[in-house]
C-alpha positions as CSV (number, residue, x, y, z in Angstrom):
1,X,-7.5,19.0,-22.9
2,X,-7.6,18.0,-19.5
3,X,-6.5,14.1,-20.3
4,X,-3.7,15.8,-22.2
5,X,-2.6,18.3,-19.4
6,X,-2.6,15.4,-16.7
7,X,-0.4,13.2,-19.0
8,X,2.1,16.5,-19.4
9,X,2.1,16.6,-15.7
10,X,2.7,13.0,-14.8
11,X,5.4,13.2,-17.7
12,X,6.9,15.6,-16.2
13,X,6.9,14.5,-12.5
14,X,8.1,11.2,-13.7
15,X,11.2,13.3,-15.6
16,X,11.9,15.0,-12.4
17,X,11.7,12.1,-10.0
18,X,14.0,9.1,-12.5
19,X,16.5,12.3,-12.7
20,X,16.3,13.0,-8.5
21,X,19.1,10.9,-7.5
22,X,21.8,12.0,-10.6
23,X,21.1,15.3,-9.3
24,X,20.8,15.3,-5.6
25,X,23.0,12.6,-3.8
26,X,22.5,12.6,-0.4
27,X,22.6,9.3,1.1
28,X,19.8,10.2,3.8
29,X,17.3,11.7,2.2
30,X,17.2,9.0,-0.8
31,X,17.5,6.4,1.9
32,X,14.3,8.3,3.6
33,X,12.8,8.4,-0.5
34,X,13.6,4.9,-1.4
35,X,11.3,4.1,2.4
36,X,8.6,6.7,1.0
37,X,8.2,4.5,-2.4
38,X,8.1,1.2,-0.7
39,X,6.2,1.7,1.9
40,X,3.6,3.9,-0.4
41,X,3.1,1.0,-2.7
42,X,2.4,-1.4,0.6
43,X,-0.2,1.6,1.1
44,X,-1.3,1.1,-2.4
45,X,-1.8,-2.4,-2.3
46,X,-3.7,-2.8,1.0
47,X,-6.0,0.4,-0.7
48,X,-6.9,-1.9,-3.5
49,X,-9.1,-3.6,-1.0
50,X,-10.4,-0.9,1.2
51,X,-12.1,1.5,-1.3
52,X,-14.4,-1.1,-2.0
53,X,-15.5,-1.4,1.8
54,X,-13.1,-4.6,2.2
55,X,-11.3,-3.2,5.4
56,X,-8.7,-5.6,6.0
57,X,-6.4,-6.2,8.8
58,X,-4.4,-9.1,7.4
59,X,-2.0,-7.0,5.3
60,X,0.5,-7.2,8.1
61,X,0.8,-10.7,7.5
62,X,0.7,-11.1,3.7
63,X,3.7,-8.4,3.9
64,X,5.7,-10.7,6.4
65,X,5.4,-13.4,4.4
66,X,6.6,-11.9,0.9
67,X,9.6,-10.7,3.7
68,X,10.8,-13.9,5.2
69,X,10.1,-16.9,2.4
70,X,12.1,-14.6,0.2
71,X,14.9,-14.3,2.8
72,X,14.8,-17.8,4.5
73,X,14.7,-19.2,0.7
74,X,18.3,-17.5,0.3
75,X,19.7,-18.2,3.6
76,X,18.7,-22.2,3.9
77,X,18.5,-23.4,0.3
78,X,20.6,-20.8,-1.9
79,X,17.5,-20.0,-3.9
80,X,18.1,-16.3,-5.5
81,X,15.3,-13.5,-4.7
82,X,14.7,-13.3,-8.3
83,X,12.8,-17.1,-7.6
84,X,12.2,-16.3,-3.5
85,X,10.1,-13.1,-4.2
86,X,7.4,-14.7,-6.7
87,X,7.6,-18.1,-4.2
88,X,6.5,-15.3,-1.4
89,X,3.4,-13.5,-3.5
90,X,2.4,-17.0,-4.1
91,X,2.2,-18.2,-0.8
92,X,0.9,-15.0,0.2
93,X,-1.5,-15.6,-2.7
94,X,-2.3,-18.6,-1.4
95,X,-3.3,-17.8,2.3
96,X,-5.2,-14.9,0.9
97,X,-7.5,-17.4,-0.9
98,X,-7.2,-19.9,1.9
99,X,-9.1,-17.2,4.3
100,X,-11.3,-15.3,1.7
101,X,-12.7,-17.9,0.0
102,X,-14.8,-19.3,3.0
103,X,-15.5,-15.9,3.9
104,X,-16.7,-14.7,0.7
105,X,-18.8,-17.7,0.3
106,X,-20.7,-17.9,3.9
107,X,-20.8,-13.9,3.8
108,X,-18.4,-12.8,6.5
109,X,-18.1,-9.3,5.8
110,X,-18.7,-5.6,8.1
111,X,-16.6,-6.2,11.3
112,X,-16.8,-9.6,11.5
113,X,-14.6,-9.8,8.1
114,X,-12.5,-7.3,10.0
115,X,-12.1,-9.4,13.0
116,X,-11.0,-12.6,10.7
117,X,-8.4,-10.7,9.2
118,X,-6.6,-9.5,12.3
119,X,-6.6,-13.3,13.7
120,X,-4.9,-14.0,10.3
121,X,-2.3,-10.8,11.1
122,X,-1.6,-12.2,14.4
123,X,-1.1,-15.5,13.6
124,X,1.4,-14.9,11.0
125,X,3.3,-12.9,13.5
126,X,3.4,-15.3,16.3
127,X,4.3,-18.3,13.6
128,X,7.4,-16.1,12.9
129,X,7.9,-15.2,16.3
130,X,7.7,-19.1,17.5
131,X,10.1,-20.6,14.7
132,X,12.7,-18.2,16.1
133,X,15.5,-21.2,15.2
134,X,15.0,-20.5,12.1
135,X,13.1,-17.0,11.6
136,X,15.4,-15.5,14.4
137,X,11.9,-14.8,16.4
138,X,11.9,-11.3,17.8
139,X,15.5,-10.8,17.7
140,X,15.2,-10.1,13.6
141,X,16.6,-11.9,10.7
142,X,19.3,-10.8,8.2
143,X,19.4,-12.5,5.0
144,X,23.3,-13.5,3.8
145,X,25.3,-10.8,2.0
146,X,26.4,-11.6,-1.2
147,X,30.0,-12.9,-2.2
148,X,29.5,-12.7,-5.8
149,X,26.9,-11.7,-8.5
150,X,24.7,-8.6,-6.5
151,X,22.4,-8.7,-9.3
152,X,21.5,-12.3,-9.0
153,X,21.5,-11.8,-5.2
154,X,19.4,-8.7,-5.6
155,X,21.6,-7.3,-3.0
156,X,23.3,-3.0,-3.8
157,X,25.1,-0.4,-1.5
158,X,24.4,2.2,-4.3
159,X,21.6,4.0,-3.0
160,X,20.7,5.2,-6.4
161,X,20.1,2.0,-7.8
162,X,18.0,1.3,-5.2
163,X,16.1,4.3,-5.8
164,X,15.3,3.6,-9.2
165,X,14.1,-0.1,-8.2
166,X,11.6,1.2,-5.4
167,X,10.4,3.6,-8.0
168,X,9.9,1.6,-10.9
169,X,7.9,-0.9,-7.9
170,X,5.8,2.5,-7.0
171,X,5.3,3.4,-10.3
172,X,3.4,-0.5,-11.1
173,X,1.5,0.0,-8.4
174,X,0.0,3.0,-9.2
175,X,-0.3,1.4,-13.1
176,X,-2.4,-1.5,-11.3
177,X,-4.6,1.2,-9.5
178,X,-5.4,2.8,-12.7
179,X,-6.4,-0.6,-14.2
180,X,-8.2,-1.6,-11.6
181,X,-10.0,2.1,-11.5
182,X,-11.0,1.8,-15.4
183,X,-12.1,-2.1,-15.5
184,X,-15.3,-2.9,-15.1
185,X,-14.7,-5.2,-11.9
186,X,-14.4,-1.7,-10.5
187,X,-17.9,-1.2,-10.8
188,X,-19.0,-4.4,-9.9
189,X,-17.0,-4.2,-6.4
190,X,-18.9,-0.9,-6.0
191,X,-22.4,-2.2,-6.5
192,X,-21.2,-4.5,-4.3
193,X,-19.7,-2.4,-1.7
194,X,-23.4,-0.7,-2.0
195,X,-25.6,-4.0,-1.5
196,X,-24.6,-7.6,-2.2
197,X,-27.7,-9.0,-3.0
198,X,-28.7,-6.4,-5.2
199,X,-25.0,-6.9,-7.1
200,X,-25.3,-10.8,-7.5
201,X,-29.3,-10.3,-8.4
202,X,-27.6,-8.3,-11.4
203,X,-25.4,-10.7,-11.9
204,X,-22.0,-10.2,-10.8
205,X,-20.0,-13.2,-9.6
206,X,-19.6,-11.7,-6.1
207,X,-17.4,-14.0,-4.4
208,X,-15.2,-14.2,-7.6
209,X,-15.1,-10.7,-7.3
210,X,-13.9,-10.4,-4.2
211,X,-11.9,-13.0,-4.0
212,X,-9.8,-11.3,-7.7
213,X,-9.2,-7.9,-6.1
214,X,-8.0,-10.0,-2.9
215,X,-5.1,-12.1,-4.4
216,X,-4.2,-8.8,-6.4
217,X,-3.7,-6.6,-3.0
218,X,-2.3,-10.1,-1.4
219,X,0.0,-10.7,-3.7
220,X,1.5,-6.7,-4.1
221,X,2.0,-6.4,-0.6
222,X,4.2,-9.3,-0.3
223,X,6.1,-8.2,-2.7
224,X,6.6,-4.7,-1.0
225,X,7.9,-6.6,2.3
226,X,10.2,-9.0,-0.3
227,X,11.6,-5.4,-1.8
228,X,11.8,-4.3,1.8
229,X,13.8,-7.0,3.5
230,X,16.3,-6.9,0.4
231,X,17.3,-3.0,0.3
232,X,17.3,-2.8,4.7
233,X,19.0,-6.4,4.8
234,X,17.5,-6.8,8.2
235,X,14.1,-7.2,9.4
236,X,12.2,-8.5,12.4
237,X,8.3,-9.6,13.2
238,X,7.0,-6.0,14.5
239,X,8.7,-4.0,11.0
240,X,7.0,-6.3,8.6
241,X,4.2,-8.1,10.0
242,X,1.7,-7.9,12.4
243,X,-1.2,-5.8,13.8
244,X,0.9,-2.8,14.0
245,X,1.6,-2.9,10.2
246,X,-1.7,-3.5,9.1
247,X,-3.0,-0.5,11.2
248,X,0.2,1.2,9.5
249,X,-1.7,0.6,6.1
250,X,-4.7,1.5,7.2
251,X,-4.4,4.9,8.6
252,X,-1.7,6.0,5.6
253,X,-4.5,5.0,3.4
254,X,-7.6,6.6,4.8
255,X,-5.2,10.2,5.8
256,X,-3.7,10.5,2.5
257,X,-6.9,9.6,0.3
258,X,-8.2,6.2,-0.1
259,X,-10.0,7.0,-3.6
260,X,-7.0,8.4,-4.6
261,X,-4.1,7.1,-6.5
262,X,-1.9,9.4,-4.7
263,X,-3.5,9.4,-1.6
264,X,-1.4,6.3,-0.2
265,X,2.0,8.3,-1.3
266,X,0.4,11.2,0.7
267,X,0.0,8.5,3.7
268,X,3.6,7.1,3.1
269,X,5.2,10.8,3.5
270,X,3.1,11.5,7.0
271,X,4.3,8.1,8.2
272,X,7.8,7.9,7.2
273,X,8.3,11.3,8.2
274,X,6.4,11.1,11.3
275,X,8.6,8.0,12.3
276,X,12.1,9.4,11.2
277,X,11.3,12.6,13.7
278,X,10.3,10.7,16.5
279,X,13.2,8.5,15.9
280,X,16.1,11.6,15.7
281,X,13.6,13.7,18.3
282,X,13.5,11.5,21.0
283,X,15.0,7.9,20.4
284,X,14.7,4.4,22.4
285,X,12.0,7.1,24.5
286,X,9.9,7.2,21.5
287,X,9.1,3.8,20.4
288,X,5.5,3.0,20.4
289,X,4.6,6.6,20.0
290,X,4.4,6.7,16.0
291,X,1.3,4.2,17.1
292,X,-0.3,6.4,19.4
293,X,-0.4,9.1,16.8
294,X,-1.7,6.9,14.1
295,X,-4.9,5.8,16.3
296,X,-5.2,9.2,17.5
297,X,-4.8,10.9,13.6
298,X,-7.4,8.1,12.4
299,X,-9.6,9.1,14.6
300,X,-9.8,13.0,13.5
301,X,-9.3,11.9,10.0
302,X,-12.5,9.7,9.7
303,X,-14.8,12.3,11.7
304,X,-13.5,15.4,10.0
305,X,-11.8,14.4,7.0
306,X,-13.1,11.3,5.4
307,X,-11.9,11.7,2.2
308,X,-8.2,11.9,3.4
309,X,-5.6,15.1,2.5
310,X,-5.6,15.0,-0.9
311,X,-9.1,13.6,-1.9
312,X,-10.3,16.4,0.3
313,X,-8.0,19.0,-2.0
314,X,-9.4,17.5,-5.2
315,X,-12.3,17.7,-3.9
316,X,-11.9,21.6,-3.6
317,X,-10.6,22.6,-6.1
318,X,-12.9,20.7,-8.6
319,X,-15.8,23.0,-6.5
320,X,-13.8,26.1,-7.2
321,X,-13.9,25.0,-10.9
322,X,-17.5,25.1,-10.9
323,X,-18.3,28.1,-9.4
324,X,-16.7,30.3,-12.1
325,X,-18.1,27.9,-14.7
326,X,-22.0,28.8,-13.0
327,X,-21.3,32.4,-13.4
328,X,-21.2,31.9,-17.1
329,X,-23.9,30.6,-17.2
330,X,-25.8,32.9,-15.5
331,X,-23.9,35.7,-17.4
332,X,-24.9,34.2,-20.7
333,X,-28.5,33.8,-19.1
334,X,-28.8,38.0,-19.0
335,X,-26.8,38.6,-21.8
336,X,-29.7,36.4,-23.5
337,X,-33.2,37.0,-21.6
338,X,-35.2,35.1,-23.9
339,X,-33.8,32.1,-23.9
């Protein structure tokens, strides 16, 4: 009954959110939705990793990279996004395996995995940064508006339309999280999470383990910052790459539930909104703030909420469901004294 109740309810949502923009038109707030849904399956992607203790501050760069070969490809060589956005999960794929590999293999994990990972974030930003006669460096980079087929230059003004694209992309994502969740390299990247050694003395292929549930989360978060830089048409260093977007990842994550397939959407609403009302509150004053509130909410979050907003509700209310079901018991107990 309860498998049943939760497919009536996704059913449901999923009704309610594909028939959102027929209904409600406000260019805005879809604009602010369509930022929600890409930005929450970046969060999804980079969680892949991090609930099984592979805390990983590369994601900045992986996303920069699905961003700019897409664009570059179209600007420089005419090469439709529909072949630039699989060219940028490759290469991101690519780099992933490039830097995991030798980790995996020697061991590098804990904070010294950590540490590897930023360097990779940080490089990726200053190689986009220092090819600025091509990348437009710190100034940003807009990729060519289309003079004929939109489609094939995956380019729309209708906001609707791209509405429906980010949330058939949020939608996958939280497909692969379910997959992911019932396969059984689940519980081998748990039992490895838990104690390597103990993991490979049973058996599991742990580097090949790692290494699998690395290129997947590589790979989707390249293609968020490829669906990114086509629906905002402009993007620069700092929006899609760097240190400051794999912290991004990392707090929406752990704040909105990182065992929870929800929980990055949770993460995406706090951040998006956070930003926007710095942005209308405040302006030019406010930039950099949305950062300082991230280090500062991570901070509270790990020490009094580990389990993030709603893994902590969960959490609750599946207590609150056992409490009544122990008073049965114990009813049925002294209705019943000799059994």
């Amino acid at each position: 009954m309860m498998g049943q109740g939760r497919l009536v309810a996704w059913g449901l949502g999923l009704t309610a959110l594909v028939a959102l923009p027929f209904v409600y038109r406000d260019p805005y707030h879809l604009h602010i939705l369509v930022l929600i849904l890409i930005w929450s399956f970046a969060y999804t992607s980079w969680s892949m990793m991090g609930r099984f203790g592979l805390v990983s501050l590369g994601h900045g760069g992986f996303m920069g990279i699905g961003a700019y070969v897409t664009a570059l490809l179209w600007n420089h060589l005419g090469l439709s996004p529909w072949i630039g956005i699989p060219v940028g999960m490759v290469a991101a794929g690519a780099l992933a395996l490039i830097v995991g590999y030798p980790c995996f293999r020697f061991r590098i994990t804990g904070h010294y995995f950590v540490l590897v990972t930023l360097a990779l974030s940080g490089i990726v930003l200053q190689i986009i940064t220092a090819t600025r006669d091509y990348t437009g460096g710190s100034l940003g980079y807009t990729p060519n508006r289309a003079s004929g087929n939109k489609l094939l230059a995956l380019q729309f003004d209708d906001k609707t339309t791209w509405y429906l694209i980010a949330l058939a992309v949020w939608l996958g994502g939280i497909v692969a999280w379910h997959l992911i969740d019932r396969s059984m390299s689940r519980y081998a990247l748990e039992a490895i999470s838990e104690d390597e050694d103990a993991a490979a003395a049973a058996g599991v292929d742990v580097t090949a383990e790692k290494l699998k549930i690395t290129l997947i989360s590589a790979v989707m978060t390249a293609l968020a910052g490829a669906i990114y830089c086509q629906y905002q048409m402009f993007i620069t260093p700092d929006t899609v790459s760097g240190i400051a977007v794999s912290l991004q990842m990392v707090f929406a994550a752990i704040v909105g539930g990182l065992f929870v397939s929800l929980g990055p959407t949770v993460g995406a609403v706090i951040t998006i909104l956070l930003a926007e009302t710095l942005r209308i509150g405040f302006g030019t004053r406010a930039v950099g703030w949305d950062n300082l509130v991230y280090g500062v909410l991570l901070v509270l979050f790990i020490i009094f909420l580990p389990k993030g907003i709603l893994g902590s509700l969960l959490d609750r209310l599946k207590s609150q469901r056992k409490v009544p079901r122990a008073h049965e018991q114990k009813a049925v107990q002294i209705a019943r004294p000799g059994t």
